[in-house]
C-alpha positions in Angstrom: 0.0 0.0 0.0 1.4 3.4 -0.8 1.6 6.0 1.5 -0.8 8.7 0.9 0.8 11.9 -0.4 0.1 15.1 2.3 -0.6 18.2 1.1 -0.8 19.7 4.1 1.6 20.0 7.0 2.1 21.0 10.5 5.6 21.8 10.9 8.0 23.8 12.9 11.7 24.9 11.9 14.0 26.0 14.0 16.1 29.2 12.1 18.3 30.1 15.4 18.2 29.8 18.6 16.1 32.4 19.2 13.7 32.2 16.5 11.3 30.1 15.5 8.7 29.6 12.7 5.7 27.4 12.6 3.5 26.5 9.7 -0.2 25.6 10.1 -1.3 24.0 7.2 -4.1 22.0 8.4 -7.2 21.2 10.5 -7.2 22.7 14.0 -8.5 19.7 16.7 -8.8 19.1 19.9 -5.7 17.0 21.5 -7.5 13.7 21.8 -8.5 14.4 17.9 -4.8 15.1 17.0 -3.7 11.9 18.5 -6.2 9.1 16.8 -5.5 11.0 13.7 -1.5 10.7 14.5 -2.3 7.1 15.4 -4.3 5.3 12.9 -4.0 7.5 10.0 -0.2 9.0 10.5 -2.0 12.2 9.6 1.0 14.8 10.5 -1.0 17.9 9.3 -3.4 18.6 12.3 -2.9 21.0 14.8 -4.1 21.0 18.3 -3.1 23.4 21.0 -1.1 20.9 22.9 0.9 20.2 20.2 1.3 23.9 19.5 2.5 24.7 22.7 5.0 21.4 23.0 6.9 22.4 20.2 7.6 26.6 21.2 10.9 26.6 23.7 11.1 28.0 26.2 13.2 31.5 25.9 12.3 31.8 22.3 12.5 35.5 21.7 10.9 35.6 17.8 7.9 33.4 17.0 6.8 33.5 13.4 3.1 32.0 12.7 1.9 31.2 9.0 -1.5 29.8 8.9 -3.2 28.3 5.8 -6.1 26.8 7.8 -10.0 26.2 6.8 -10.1 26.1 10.7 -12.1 23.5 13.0 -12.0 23.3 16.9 -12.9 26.6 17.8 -11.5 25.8 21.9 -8.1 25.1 20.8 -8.1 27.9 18.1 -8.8 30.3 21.2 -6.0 28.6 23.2 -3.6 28.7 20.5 -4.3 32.5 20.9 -4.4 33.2 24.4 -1.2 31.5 24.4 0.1 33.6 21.8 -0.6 36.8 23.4 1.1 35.0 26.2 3.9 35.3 24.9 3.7 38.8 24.2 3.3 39.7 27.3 6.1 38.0 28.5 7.8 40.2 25.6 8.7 37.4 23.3 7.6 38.9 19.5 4.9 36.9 17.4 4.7 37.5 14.1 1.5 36.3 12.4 1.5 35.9 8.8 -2.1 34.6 6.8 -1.4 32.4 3.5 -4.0 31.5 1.3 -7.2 30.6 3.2 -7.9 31.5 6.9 -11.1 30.8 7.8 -13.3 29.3 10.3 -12.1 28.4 13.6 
C-alpha cells in the first residue's frame, strides 16, 4: 500500500536559537483528535493546541506563525491565541503571517 501523499503540514523549523517559525497547514483539533489522527492514520497535518504549545521553547524571543487553515475546533483555536498573546506579554515577538485561506475556527 502506498503511502498517501500530504498536502498539508504542521511543521515547525528552528532558524536560530532564538527564532522560530511554525506552519499551520491543516485542521485545528482538539488533543484527543490530533492523537487518533497521528495514530491510525499517521496524519501529520493537524494542529491541536497541545501540540502547538510542545513544540515553542522555552526563551524563544521571535515566534513566526503562518496559517493556511479552513479552521475547526474553535477551543483550541482560542487557546492557541491566548497563548500567543502570552507570549507577548512575556515580551517574546509573534509574528502572524495569513497564507491563502484563513477561515473558520
Amino acid at each position: 500500500m502506498q503511502t498517501p501523499l500530504q498536502i498539508f503540514n504542521y511543521t515547525v523549523q528552528n532558524q536560530s536559537a532564538d527564532t522560530i517559525d511554525v506552519h499551520i497547514d491543516g485542521d485545528i483539533v482538539d488533543s484527543p483528535t490530533k492523537e487518533l489522527l497521528d495514530k491510525f492514520w499517521g496524519d501529520q497535518t493537524s494542529t491541536s493546541f497541545k501540540s502547538f504549545r510542545d513544540k515553542i521553547p522555552a526563551g524563544t524571543k521571535t515566534v513566526n506563525v503562518y496559517v493556511n487553515s479552513l479552521g475547526g475546533h474553535v477551543g483550541d483555536a482560542l487557546a492557541i491565541h491566548d497563548y500567543l498573546k502570552h507570549l507577548e506579554a512575556k515580551g517574546t515577538t509573534v509574528n502572524r503571517i495569513g497564507r491563502g485561506i484563513i477561515a473558520s475556527a
